[in-house]
C-alpha positions in Angstrom: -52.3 -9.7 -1.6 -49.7 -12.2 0.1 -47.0 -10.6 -2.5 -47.6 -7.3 -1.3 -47.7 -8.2 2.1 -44.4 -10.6 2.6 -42.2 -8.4 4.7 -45.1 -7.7 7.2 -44.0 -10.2 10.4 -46.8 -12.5 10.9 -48.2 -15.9 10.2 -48.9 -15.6 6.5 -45.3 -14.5 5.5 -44.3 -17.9 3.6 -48.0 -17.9 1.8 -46.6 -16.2 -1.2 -44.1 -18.2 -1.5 -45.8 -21.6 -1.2 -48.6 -20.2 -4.1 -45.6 -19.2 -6.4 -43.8 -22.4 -6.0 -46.9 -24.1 -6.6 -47.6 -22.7 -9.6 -44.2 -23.3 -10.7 -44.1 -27.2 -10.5 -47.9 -26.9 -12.1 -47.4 -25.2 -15.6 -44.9 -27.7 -17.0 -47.2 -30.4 -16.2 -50.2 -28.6 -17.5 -47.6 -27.4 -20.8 -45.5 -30.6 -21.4 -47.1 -33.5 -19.7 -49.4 -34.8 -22.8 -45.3 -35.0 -24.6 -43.5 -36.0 -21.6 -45.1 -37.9 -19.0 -42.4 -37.9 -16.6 -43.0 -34.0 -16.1 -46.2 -35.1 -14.2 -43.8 -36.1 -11.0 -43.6 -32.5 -10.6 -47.3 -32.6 -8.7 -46.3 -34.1 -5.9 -43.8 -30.8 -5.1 -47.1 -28.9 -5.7 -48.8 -30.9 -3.6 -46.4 -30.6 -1.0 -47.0 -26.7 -1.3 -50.8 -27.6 -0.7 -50.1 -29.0 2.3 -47.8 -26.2 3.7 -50.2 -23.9 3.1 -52.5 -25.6 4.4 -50.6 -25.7 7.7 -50.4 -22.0 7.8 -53.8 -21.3 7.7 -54.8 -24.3 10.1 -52.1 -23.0 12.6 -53.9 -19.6 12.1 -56.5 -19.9 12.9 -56.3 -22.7 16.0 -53.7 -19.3 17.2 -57.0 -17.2 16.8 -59.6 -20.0 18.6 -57.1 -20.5 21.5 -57.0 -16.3 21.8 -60.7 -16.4 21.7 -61.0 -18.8 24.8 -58.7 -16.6 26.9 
């Protein structure tokens, strides 16, 4: 849905992104890490994914409450 919807202006534009990259840094660890532990560094770019999409909806919707007490 995000995909589809990336060249629309708005405040959800970088969602896809962050979910893609996400998912990136998460399948070698889920893949490789039982062989290589190292590969489980790559969480904490995942994580840092979590947290920017996390920022996009929480700026969302305190943009939506802020309209609503106009």
């Amino acid at each position: 849905m995000f995909f589809r919807r990336r060249n629309e202006k708005g405040r959800f534009k970088p969602v896809w992104l962050f979910i893609l990259l996400s998912f990136t840094f998460y399948i070698p660890v889920a893949v490789g890490a039982g062989i290589v532990p190292l590969l489980g560094m790559l969480m904490l770019p995942k994580t840092v994914c979590y947290i920017l999409l996390i920022r996009v909806f929480l700026l969302a919707m305190l943009k939506d409450v802020n309209k609503t007490k106009q």
